[in-house]
Backbone and ligand atoms as CSV (ligand in chain L), in Angstrom:
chain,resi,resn,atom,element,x,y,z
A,1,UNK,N,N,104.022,42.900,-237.191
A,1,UNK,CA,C,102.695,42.722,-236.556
A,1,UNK,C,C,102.894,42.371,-235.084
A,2,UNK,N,N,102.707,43.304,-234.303
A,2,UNK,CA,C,102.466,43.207,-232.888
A,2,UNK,C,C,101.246,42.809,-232.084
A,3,UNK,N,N,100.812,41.552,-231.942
A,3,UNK,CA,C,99.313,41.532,-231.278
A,3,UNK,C,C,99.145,41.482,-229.654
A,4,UNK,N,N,99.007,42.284,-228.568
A,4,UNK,CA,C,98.983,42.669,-227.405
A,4,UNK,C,C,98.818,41.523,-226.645
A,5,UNK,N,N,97.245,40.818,-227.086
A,5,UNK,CA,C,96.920,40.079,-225.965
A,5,UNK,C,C,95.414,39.656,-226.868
A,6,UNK,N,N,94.901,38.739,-226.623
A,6,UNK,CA,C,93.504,38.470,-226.962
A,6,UNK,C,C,92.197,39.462,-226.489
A,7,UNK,N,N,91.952,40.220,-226.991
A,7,UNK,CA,C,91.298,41.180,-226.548
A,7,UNK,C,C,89.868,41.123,-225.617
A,8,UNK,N,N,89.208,39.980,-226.552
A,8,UNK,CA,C,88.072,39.564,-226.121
A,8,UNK,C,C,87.832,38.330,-227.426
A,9,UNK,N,N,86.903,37.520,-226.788
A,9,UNK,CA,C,85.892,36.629,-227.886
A,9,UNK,C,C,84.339,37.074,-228.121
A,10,UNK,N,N,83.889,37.292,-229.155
A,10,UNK,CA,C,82.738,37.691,-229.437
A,10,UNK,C,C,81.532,36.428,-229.686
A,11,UNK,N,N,80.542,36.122,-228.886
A,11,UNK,CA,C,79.885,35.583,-228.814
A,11,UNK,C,C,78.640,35.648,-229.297
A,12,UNK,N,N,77.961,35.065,-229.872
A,12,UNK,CA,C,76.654,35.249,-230.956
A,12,UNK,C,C,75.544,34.432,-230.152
A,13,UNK,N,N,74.519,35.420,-229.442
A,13,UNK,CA,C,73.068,35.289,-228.877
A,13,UNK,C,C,72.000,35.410,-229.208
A,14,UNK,N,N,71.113,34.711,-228.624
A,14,UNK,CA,C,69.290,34.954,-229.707
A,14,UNK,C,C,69.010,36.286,-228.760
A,15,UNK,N,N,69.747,35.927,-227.166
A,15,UNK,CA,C,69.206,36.855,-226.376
A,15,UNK,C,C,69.885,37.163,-225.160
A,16,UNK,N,N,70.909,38.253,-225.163
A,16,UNK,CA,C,71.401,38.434,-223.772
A,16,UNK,C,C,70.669,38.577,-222.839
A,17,UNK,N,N,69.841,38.762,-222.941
A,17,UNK,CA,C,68.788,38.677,-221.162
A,17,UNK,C,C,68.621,37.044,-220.549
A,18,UNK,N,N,68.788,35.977,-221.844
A,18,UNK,CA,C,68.500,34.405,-221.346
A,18,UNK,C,C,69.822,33.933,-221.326
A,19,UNK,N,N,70.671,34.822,-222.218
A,19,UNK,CA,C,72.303,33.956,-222.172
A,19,UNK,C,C,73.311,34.411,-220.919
A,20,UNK,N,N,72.535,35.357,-220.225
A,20,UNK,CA,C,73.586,36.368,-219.259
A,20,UNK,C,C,73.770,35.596,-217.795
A,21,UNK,N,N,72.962,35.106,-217.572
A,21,UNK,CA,C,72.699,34.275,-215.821
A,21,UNK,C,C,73.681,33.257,-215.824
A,22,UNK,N,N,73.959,32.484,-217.159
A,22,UNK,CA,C,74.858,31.417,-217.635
A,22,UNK,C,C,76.076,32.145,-216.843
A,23,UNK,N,N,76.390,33.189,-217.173
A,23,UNK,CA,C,77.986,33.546,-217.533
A,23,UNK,C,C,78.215,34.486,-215.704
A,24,UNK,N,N,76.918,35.029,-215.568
A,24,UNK,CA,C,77.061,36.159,-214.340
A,24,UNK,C,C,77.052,34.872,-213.272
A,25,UNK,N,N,76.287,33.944,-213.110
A,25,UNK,CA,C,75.795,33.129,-211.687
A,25,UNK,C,C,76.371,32.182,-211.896
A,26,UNK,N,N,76.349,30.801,-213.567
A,26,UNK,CA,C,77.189,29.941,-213.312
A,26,UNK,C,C,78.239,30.295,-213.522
A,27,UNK,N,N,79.129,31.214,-214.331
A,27,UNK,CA,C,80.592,30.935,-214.134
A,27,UNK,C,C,81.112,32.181,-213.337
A,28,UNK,N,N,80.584,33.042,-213.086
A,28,UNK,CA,C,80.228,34.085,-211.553
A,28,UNK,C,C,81.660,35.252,-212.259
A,29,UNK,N,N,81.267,35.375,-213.815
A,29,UNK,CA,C,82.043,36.731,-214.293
A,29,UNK,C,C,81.525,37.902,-214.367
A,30,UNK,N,N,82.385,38.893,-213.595
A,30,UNK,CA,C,82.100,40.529,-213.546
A,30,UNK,C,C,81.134,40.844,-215.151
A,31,UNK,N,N,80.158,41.568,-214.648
A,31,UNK,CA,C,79.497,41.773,-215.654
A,31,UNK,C,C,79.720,43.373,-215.892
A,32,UNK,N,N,80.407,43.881,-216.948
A,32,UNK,CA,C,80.884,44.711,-217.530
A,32,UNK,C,C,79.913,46.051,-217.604
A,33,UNK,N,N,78.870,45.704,-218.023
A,33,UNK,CA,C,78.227,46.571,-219.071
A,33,UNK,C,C,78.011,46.431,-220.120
A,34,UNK,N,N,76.683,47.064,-221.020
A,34,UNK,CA,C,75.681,46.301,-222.506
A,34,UNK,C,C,75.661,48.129,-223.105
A,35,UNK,N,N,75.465,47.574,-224.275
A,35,UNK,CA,C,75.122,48.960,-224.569
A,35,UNK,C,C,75.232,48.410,-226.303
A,36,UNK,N,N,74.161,49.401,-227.183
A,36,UNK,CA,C,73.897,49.735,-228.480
A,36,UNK,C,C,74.966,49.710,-229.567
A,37,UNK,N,N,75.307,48.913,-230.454
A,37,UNK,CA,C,75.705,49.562,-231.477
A,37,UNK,C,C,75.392,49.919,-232.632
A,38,UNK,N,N,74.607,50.489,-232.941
A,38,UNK,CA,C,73.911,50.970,-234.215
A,38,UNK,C,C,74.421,50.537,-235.600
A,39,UNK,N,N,75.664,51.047,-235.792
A,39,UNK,CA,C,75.788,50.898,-237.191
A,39,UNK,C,C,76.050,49.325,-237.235
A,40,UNK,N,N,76.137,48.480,-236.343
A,40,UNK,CA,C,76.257,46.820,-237.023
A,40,UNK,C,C,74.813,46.561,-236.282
A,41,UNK,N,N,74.031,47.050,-235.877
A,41,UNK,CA,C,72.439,46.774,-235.239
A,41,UNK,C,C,72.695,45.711,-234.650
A,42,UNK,N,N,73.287,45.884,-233.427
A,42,UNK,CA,C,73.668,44.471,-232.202
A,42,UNK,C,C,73.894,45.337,-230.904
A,43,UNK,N,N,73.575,44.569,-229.657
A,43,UNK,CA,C,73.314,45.052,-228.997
A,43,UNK,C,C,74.749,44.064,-228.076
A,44,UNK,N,N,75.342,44.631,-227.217
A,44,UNK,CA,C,76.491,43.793,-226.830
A,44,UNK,C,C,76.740,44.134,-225.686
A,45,UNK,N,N,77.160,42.822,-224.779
A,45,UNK,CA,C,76.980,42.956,-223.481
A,45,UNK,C,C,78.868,42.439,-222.744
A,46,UNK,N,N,79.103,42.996,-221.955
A,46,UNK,CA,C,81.011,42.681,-222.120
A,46,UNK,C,C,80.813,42.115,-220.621
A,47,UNK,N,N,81.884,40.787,-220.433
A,47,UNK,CA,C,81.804,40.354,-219.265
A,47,UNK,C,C,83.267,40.255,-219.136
A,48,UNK,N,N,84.114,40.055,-217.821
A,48,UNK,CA,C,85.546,39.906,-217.819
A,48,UNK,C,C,85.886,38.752,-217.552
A,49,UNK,N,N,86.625,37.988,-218.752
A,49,UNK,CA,C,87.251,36.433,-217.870
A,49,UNK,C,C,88.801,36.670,-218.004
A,50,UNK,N,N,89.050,36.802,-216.842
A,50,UNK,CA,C,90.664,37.355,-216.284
A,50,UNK,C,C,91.195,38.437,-217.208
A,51,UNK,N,N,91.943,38.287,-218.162
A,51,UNK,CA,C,92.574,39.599,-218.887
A,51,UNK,C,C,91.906,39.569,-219.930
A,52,UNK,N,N,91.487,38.693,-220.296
A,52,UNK,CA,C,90.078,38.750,-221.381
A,52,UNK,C,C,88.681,39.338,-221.425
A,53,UNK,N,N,88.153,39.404,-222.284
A,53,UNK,CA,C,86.700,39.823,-221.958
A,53,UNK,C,C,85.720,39.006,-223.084
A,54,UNK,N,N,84.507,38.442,-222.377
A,54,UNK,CA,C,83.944,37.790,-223.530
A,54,UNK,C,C,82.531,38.990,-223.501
A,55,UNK,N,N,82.175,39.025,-225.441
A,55,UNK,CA,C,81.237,40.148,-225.733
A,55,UNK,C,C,80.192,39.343,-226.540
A,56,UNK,N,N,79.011,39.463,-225.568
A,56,UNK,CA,C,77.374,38.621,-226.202
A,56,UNK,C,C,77.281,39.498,-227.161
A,57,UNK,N,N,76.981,39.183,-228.426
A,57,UNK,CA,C,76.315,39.765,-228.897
A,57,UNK,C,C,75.046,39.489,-229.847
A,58,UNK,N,N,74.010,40.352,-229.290
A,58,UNK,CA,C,72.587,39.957,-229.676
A,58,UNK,C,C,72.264,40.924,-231.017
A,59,UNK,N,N,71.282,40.320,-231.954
A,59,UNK,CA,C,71.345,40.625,-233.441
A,59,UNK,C,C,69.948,41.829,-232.659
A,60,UNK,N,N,69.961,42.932,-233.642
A,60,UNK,CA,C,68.522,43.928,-233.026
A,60,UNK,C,C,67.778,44.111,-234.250
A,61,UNK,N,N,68.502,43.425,-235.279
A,61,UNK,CA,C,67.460,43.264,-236.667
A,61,UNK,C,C,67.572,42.092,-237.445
A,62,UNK,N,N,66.869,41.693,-238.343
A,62,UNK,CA,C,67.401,40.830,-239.396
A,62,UNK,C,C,68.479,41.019,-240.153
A,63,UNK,N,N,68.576,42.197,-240.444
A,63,UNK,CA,C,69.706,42.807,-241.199
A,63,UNK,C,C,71.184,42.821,-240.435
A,64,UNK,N,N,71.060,42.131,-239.380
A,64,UNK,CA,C,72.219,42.561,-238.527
A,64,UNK,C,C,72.997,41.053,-239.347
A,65,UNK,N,N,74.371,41.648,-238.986
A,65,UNK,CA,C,75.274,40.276,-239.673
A,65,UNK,C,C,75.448,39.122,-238.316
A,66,UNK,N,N,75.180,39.895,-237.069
A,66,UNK,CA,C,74.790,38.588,-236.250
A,66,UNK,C,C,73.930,37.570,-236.196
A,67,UNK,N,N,72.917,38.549,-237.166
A,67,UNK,CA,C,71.364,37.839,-237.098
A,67,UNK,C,C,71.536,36.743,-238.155
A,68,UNK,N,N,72.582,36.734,-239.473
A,68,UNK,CA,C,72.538,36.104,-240.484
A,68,UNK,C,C,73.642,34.740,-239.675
A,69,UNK,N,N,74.709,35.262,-238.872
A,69,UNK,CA,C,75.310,34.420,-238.238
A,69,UNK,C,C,74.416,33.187,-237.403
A,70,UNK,N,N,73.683,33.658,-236.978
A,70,UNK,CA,C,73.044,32.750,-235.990
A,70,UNK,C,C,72.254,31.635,-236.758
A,71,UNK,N,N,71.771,32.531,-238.142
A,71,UNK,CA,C,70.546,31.629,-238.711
A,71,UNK,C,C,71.597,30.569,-239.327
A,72,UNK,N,N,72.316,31.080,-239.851
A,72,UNK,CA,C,73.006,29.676,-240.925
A,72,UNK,C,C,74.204,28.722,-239.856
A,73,UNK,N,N,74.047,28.939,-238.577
A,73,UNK,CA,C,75.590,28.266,-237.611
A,73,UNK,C,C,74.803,28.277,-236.323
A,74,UNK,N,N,73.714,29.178,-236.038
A,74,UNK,CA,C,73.424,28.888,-234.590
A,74,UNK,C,C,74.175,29.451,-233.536
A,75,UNK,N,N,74.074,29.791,-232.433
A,75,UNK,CA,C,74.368,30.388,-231.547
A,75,UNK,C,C,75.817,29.789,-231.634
A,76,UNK,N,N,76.890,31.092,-230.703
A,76,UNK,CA,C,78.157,29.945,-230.721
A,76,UNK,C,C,79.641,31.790,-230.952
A,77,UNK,N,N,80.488,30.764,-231.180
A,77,UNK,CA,C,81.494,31.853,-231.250
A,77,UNK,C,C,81.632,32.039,-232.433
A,78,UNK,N,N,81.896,33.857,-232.451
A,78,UNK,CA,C,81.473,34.289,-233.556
A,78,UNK,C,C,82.926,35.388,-234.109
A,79,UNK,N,N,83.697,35.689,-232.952
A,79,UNK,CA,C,84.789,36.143,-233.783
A,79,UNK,C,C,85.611,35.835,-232.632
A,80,UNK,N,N,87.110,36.734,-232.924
A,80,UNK,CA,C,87.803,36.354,-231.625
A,80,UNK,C,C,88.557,37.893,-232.179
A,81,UNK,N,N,88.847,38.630,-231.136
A,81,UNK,CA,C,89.701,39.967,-230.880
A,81,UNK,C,C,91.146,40.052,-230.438
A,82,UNK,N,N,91.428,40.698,-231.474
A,82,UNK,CA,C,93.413,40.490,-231.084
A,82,UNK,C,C,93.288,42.353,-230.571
A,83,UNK,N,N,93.813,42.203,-229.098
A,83,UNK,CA,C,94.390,44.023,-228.960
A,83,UNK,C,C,95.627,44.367,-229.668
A,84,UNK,N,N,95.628,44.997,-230.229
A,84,UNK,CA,C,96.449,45.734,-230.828
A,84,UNK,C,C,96.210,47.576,-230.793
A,85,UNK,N,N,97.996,48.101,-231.296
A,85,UNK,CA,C,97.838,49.572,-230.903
A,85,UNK,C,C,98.393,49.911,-232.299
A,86,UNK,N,N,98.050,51.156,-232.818
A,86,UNK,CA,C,98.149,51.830,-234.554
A,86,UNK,C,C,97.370,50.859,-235.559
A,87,UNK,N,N,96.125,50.688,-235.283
A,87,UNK,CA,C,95.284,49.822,-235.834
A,87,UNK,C,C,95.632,49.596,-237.441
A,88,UNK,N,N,95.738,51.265,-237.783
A,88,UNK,CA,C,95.688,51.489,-239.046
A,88,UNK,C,C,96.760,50.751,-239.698
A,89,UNK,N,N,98.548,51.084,-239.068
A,89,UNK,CA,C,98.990,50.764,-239.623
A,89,UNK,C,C,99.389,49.121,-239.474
A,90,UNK,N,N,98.327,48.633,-238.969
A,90,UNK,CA,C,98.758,46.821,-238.375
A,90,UNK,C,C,97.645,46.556,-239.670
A,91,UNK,N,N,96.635,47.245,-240.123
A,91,UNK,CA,C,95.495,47.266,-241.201
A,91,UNK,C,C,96.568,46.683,-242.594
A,92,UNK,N,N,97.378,47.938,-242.751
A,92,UNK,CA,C,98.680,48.235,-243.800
A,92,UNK,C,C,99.255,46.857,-243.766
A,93,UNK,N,N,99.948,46.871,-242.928
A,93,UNK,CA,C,100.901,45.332,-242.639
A,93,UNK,C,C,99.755,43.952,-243.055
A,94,UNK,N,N,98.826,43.601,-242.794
A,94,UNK,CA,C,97.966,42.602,-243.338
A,94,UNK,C,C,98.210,42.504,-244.594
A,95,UNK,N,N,97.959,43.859,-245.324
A,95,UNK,CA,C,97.275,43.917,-246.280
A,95,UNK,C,C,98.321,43.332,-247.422
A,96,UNK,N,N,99.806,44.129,-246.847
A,96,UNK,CA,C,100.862,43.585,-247.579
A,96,UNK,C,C,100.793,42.290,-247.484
A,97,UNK,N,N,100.650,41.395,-246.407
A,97,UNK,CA,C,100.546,39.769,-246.866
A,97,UNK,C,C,99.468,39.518,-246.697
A,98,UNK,N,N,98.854,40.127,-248.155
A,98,UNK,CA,C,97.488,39.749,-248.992
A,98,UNK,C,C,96.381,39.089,-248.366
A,99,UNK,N,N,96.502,39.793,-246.665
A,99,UNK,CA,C,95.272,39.528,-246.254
A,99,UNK,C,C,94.178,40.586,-246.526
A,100,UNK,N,N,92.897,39.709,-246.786
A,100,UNK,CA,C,91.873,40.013,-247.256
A,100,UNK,C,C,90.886,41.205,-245.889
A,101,UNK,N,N,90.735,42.469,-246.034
A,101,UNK,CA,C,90.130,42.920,-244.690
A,101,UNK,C,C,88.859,43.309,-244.941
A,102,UNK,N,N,87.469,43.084,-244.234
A,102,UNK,CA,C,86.202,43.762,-244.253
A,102,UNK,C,C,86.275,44.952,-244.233
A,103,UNK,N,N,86.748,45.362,-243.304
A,103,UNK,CA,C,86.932,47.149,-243.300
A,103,UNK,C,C,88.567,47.815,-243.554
A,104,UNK,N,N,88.564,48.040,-244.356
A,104,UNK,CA,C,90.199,48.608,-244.741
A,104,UNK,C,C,90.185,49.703,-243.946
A,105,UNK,N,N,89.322,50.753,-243.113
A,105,UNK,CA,C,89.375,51.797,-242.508
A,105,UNK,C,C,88.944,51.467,-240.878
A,106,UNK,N,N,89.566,51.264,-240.291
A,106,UNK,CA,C,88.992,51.182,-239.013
A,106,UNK,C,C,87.647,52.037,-238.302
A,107,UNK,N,N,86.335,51.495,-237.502
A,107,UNK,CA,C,85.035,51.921,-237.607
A,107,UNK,C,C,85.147,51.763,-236.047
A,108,UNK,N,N,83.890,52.647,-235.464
A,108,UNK,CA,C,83.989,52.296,-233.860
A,108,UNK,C,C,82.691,51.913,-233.782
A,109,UNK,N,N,83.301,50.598,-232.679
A,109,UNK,CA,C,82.596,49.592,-231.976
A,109,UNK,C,C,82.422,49.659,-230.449
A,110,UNK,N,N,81.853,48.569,-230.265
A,110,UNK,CA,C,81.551,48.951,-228.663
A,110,UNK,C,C,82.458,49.598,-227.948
A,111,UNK,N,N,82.045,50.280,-227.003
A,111,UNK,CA,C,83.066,50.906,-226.318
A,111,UNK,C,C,84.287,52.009,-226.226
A,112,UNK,N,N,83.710,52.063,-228.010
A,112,UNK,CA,C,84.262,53.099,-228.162
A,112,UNK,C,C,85.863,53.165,-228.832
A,113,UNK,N,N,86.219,51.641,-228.764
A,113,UNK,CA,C,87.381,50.975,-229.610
A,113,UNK,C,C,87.282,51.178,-231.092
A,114,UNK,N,N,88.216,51.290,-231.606
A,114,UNK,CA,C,88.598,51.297,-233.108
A,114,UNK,C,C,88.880,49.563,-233.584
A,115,UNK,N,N,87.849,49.556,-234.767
A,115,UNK,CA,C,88.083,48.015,-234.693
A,115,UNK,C,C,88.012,47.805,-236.379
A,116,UNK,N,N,88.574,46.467,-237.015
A,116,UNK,CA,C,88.391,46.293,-238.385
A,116,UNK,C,C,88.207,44.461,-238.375
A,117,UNK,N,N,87.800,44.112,-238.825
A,117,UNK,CA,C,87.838,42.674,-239.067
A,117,UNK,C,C,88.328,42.528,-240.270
A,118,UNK,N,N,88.938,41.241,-240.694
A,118,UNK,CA,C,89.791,40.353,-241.274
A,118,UNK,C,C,88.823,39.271,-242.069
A,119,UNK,N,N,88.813,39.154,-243.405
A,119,UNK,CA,C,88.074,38.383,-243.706
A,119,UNK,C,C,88.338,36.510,-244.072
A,120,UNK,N,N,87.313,35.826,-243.226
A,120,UNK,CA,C,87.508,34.419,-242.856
A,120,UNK,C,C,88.161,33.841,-243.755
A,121,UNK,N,N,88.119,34.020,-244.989
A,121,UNK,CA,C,88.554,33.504,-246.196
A,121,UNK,C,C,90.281,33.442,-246.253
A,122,UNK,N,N,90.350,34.627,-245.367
A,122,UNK,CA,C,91.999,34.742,-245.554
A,122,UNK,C,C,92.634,34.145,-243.974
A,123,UNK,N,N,92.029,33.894,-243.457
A,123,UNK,CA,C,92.322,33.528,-241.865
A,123,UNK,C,C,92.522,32.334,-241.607
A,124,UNK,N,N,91.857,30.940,-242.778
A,124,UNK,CA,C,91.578,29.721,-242.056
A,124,UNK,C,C,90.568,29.713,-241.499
A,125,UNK,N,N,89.386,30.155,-241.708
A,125,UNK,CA,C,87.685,30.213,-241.446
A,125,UNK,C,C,87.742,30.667,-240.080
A,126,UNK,N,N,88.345,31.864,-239.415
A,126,UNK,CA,C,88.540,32.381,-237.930
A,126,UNK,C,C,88.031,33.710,-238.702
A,127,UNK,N,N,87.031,34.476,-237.693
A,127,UNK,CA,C,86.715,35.928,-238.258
A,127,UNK,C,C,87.327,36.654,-236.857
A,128,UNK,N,N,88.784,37.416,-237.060
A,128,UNK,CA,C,89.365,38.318,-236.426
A,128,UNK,C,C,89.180,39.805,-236.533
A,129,UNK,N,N,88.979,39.972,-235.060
A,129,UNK,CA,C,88.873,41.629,-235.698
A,129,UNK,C,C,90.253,42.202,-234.605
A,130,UNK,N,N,90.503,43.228,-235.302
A,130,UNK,CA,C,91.609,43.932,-234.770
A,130,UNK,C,C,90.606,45.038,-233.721
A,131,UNK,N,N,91.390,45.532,-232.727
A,131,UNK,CA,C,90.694,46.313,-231.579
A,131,UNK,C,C,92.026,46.774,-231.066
A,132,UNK,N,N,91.837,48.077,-231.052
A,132,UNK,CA,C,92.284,49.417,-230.242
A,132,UNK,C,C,91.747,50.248,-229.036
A,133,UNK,N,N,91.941,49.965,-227.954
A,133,UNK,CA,C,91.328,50.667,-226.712
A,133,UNK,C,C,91.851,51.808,-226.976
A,134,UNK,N,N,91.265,52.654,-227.610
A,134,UNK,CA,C,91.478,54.389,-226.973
A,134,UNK,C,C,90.784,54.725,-225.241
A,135,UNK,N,N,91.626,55.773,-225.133
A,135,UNK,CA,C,91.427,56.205,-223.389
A,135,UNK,C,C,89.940,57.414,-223.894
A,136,UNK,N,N,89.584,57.329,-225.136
A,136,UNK,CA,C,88.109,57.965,-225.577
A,136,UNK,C,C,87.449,57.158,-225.181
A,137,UNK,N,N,86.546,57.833,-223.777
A,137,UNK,CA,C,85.110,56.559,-223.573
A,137,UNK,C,C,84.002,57.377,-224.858
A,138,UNK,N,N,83.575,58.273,-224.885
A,138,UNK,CA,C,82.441,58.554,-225.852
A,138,UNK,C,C,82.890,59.150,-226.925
A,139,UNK,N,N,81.534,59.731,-227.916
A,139,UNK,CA,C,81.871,60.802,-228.543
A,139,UNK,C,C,82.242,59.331,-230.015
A,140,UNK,N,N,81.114,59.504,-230.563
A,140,UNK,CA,C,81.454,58.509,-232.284
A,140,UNK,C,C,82.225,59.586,-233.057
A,141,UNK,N,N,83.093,59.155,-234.109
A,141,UNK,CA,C,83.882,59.281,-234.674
A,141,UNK,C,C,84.519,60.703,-234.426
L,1,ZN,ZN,ZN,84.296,42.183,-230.918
């Protein structure tokens, strides 16, 4: 298991339009770019703190698993991102030490990254997701 670098921290919002001034004016980080993700219905906004990147993300339904995050924990940090490269087979390697994964198939997420999360249960109550920057900006699956 090779993990690159911390990819980003994923952050859980009622509302990136009220949580964004925090992060753009008081702590005065490059503001990335927001954009849709449909299949988890969250809307996510990427800011850069040095080689890191922290990602708001706002629930766009009830049904969203951010939206269930927020109600039972409240705003707050909500996963944390390891970069990694051959997602799939770093997926494999978990799995052999009987870690537990949400997505056994890697799914694309913001930006167009290949990503799988790790389930808390097997982590020590940390929800990790694995992330792959492909040099693919568009174009779903
Ligand atoms: Zn993320």
């Amino acid at each position: 298991m090779r993990v690159k670098k911390v990819d980003h921290i994923g952050i859980a919002v009622r509302s990136i339009e009220k949580a964004l001034p925090f992060y753009t004016e008081v702590l005065g980080l490059p503001f990335l770019g927001i954009e849709e993700v449909e299949s988890e219905q969250v809307k996510v906004a990427f800011l850069q703190a040095g080689e890191a990147k922290l990602e708001l993300l706002e629930p766009l339904s009830p049904e969203s698993a951010v939206a269930t995050f927020i109600e039972k924990r409240g705003e707050g940090i909500h996963h944390v991102a390891l970069g990694v490269e051959d997602i799939t087979e770093r997926i494999r390697e978990l799995k052999e030490h009987g870690i537990r994964m949400i997505q056994e198939t890697p799914k694309r997420g913001a930006g167009g990254a290949l990503v799988a999360f790790m389930h808390p249960k097997s982590t020590g109550g940390v929800l990790y997701e694995l992330c792959e920057r492909t040099n693919q900006t568009e174009g779903h699956q």
